[in-house]
N, C-alpha and C positions, 0 to 999 in steps of 0.2 A: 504494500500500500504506500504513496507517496505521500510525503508532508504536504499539507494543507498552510500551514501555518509559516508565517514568518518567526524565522528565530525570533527568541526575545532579547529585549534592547531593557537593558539596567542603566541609569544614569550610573555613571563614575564620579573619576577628574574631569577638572574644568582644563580646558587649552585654548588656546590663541589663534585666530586665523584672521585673516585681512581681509576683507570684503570692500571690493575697492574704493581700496588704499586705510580704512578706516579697520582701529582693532576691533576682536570681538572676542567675548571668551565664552564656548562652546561647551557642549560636555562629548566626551572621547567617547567615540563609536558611534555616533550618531549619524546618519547620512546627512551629505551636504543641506538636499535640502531642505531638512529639518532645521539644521542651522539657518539658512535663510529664512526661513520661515519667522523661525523663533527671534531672529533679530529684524524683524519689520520688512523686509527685504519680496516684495508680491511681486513684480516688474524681473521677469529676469531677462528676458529679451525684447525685439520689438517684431513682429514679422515683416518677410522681407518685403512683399508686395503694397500690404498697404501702411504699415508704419504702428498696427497694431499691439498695443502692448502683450506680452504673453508673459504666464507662470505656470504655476503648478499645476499637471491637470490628469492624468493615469497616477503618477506616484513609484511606476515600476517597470519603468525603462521601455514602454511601447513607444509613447509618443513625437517624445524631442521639446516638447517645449519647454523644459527646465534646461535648455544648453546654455552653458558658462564656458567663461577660461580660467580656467584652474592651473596655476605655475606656468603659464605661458601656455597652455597648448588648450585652442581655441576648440570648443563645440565636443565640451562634456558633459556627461548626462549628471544632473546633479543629484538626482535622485538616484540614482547605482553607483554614487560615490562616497566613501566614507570619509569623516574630517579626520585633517593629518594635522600635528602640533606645527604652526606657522604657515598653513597651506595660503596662499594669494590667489583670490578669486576676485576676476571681473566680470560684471553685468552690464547689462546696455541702460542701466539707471543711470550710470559714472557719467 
């Protein structure tokens, strides 16, 4: 029988990560965009055609509308990425 269920997520430590350019401190192991979320962050992109803001909206890696630049490398999914201690994330908010 296959899981159903998402591992479970325990708040920890707190860390640091830059959402650009500004600090934030997160709790470890949380998917990026939980962190975004949790620090006011709804705009993560804009779409391309009509200038549309986009966020959060599957939560599990179907979509695409949660892409960011995460350490320089543009058009990651924020939601199937977990925060790293100092990780720098840009959005089309900046």
């Amino acid at each position: 029988m296959s899981r159903l269920r998402a591992e479970t997520y325990q708040a920890g430590n707190r860390i640091k990560i830059f959402i650009n350019g500004k600090a934030y401190d997160v709790n470890e192991g949380e998917t990026l965009l939980a962190a975004l979320t949790a620090t006011g962050h709804k705009t993560l992109r804009h779409s391309r055609k009509l200038g549309e803001p986009r966020g959060a909206l599957c939560g599990m890696g179907v979509c695409y509308e949660c892409l960011v630049t995460i350490n320089n490398r543009p058009n990651q999914k924020a939601c199937m990425t977990r925060v790293e201690d100092r990780m720098e994330v840009l959005t089309d908010e900046a």
